[in-house]
ROFINU-336981 format. One record per residue: x negated, z negated, y negated of N, C-alpha, C in turn. Coordinates in steps of 0.1 Angstrom, whole numbers, plus 2048, in hexadecimal, padded with zeros to 3 digits. Example, Ala and Ser with C-alpha at 12.3 -4.5 7.8 and 13.67 -1.06 7.14 Angstrom:
// ROFINU-336981
 n_px n_pz n_py ca_px ca_pz ca_py c_px c_pz c_py
  77C  7B2  839   785   7B2   82D  77C  7B2  821
  780  7B9  816   777   7B9   80B  77F  7B1  800
This chain:
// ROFINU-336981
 n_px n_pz n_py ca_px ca_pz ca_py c_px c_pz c_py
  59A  B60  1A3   59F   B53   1A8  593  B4B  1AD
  58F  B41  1A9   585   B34   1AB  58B  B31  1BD
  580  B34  1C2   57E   B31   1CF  57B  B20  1D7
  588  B1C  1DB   584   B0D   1DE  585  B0C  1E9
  579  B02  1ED   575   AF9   201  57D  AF0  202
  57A  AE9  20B   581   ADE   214  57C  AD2  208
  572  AD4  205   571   AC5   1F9  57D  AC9  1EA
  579  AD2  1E6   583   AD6   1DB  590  AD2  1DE
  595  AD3  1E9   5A2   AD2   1EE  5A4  AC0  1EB
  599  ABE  1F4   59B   AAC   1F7  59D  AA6  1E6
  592  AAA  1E3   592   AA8   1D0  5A3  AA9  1CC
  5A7  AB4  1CB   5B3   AB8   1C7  5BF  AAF  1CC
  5BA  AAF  1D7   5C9   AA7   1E0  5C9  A94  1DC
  5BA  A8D  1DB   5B2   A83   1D7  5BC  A81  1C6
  5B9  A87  1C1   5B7   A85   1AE  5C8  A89  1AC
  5D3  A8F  1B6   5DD   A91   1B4  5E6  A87  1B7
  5E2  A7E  1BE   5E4   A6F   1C6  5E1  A64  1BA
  5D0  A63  1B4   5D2   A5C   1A8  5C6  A5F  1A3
  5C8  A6A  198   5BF   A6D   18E  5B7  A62  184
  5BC  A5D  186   5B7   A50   180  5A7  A46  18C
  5A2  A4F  191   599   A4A   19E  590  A49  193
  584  A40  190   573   A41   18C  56F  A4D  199
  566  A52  193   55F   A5E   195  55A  A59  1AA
  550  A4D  1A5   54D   A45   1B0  559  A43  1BD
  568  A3E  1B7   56F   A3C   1C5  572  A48  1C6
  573  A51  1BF   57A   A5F   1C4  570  A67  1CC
  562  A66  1CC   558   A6B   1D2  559  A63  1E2
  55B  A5A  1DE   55B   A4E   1EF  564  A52  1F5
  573  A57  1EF   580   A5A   1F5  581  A68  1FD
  579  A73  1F8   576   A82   1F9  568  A81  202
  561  A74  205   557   A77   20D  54B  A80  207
  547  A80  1F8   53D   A89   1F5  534  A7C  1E9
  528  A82  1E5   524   A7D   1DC  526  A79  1D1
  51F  A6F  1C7   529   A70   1BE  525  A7F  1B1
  519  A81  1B0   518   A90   1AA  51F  A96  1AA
  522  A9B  1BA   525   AA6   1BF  535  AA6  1B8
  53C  A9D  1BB   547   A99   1BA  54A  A9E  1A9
  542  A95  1A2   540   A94   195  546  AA7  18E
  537  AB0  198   535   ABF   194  53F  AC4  198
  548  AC1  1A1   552   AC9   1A9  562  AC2  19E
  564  AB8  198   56D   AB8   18C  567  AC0  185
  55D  ABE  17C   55B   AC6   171  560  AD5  175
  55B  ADC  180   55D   AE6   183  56C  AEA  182
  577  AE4  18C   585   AE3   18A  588  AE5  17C
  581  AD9  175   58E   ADC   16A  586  AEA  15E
  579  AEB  160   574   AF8   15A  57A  B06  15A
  583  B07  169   587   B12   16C  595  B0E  16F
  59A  B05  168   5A9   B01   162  5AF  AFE  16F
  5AE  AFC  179   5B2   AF7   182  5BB  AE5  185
  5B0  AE3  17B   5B6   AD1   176  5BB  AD3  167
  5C2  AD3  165   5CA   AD9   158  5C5  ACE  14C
  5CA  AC1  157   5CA   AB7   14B  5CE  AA5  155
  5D0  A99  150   5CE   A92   157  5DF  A8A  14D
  5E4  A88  15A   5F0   A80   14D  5F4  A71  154
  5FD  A6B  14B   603   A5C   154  60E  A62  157
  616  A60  160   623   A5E   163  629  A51  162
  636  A50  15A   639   A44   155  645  A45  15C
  64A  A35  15D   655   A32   168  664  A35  15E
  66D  A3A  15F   67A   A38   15A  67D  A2C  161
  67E  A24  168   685   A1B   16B  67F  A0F  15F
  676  A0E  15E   66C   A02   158  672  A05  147
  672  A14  144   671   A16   13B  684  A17  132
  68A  A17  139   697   A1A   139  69A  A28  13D
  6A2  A27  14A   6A5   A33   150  6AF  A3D  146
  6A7  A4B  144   6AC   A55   139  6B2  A5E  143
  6BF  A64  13B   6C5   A6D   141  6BE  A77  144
  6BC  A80  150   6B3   A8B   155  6C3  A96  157
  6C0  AA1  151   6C9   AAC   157  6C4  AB8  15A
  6C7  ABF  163   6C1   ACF   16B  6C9  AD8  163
  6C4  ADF  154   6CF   AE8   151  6C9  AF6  157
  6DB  AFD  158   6D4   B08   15A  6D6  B15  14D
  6CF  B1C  14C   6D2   B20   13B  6D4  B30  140
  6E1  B3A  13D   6DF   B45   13A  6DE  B49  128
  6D3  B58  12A   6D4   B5D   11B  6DD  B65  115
  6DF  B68  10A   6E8   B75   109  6E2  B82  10A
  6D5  B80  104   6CE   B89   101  6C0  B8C  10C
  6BC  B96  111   6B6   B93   11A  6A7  B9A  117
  69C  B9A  11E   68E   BA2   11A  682  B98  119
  678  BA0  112   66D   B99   113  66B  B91  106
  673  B95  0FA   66F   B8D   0ED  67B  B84  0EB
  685  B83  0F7   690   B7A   0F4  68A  B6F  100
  687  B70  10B   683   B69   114  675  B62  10D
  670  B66  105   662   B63   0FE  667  B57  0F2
  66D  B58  0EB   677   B54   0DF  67C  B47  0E9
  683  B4A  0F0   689   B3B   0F6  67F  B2F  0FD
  675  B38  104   66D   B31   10A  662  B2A  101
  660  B2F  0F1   659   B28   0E9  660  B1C  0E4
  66B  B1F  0E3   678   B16   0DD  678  B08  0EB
  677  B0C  0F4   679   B02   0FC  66F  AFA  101
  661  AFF  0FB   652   AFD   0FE  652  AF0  0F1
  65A  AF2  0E7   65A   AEA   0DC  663  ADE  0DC
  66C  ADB  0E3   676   AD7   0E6  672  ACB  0F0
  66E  ABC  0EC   66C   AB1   0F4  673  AB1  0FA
  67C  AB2  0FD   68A   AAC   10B  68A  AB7  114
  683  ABF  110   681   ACB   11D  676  AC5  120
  674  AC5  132   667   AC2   135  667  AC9  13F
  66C  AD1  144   668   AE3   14B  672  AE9  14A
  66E  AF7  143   675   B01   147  671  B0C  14D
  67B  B0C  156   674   B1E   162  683  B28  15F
  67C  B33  15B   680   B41   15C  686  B41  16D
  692  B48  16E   696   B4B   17E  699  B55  17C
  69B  B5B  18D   6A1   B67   191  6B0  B64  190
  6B7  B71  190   6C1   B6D   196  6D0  B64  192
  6D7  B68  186   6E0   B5D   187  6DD  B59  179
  6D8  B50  175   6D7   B4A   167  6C8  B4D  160
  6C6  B4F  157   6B8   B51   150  6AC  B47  152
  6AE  B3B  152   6AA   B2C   150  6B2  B24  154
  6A6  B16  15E   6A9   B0D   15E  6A0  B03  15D
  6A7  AFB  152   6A2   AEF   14E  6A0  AE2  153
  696  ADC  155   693   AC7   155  695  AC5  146
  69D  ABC  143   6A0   AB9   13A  6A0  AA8  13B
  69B  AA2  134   69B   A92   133  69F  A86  126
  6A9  A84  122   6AB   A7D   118  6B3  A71  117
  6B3  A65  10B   6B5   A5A   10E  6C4  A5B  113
  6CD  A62  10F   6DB   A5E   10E  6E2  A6C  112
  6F3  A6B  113   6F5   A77   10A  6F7  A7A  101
  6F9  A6D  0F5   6F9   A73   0E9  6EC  A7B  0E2
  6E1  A76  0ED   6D7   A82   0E7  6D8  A8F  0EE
  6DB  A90  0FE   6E1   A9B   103  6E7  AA4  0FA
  6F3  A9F  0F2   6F8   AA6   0EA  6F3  AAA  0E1
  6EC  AA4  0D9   6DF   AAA   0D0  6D7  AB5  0D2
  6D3  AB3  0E0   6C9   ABC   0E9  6D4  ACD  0E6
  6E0  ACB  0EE   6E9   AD6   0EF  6EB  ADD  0DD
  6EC  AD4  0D5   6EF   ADD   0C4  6E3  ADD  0C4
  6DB  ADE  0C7   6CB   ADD   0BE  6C3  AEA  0C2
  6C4  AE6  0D2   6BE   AF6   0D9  6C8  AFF  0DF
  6D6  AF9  0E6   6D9   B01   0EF  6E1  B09  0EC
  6E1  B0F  0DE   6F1   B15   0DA  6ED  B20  0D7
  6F4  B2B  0D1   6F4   B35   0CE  6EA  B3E  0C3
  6E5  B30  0BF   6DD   B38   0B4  6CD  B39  0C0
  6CD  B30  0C8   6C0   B33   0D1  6C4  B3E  0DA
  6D1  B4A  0D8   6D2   B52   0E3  6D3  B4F  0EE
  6DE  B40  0F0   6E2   B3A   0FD  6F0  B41  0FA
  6F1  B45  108   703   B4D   109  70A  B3F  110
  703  B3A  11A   705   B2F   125  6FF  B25  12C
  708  B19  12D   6FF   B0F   12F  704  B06  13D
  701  B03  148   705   AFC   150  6FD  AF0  152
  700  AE4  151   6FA   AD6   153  6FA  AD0  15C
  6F0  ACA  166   6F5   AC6   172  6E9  AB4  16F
  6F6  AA8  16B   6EB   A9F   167  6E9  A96  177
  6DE  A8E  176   6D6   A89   17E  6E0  A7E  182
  6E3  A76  18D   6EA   A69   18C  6DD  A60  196
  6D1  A67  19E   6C8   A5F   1A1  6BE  A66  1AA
  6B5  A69  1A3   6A8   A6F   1AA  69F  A67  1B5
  6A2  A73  1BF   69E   A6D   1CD  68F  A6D  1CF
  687  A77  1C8   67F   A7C   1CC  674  A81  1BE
  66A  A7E  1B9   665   A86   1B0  652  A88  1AD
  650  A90  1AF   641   A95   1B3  63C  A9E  1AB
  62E  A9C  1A8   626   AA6   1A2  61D  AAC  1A7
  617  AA7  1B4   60E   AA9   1BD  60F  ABE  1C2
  60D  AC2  1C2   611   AD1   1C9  607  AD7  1D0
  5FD  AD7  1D3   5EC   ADC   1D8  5F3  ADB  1E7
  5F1  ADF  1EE   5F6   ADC   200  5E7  AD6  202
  5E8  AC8  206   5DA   AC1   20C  5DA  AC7  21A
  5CB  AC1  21B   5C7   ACA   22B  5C9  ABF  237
  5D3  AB6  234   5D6   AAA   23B  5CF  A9C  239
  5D8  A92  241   5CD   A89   240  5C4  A85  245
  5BE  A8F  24E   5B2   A93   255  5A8  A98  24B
  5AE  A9E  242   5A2   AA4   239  59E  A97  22E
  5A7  A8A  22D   59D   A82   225  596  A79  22F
């Protein structure tokens, strides 16, 4: 595990706020050089820590899409069935996470699509029986209070 300081942190917490900084303000914002700054990204994302850099786009601007939390049991259970579904859902645009759980259902899905007539699409296309879905519970969105990508615990806002 790549060993990170108090700047690493600041970086992380900095570029998770708006990745979109020039090298320059994000060095002014973190209190370090710009080099330094410069060597300490490259570093991050060398050792995959910065995975990748994306936009987050507004549904409201864009037309608000139905979002639903499925939760998915399998019929079949193991490592090459759980493997099999998880490739299938890796492929599958309108999935945009799915986590394996303990406990209760196999999967649960973020699912995002324009309507429900695509919903329904989504349900005959992946969620049936031939993907080794036994069961499916839907719980759709009527208005997200809250939604974040940020996860790093910053060292406060004392540390910028």
């Amino acid at each position: 595990m790549l060993e990170l300081d108090a700047l690493d942190h600041r970086i992380l917490t900095v570029l998770q706020q708006d990745a979109g900084l020039s090298n320059a303000a994000l060095a002014l914002r973190v209190h370090a050089s710009e080099p330094t700054c410069l060597r300490r990204v490259r570093r991050l994302r060398k050792h995959g820590v910065i995975r990748g850099v994306v936009a987050l786009l507004d549904p409201a601007v864009l037309g608000e899409p139905l979002t639903a939390i499925v939760e998915v049991s399998l019929d079949r259970q193991g490592a090459e069935a759980w493997a099999a579904f998880e490739a299938k859902a890796d492929a599958e645009p309108a999935i945009l996470q799915c986590y394996r759980v303990g406990a209760g259902v196999d999967y649960v899905l973020v699912v995002t699509v324009r309507d429900m007539a695509a919903y329904q699409g989504l349900v005959q296309r992946f969620l049936g029986a031939a993907n080794n879905v036994r069961n499916v519970r839907t719980l759709f969105s009527v208005a997200r209070s809250k939604f974040g990508t940020a996860w790093w615990p910053p060292l406060g806002p004392e540390a910028l």
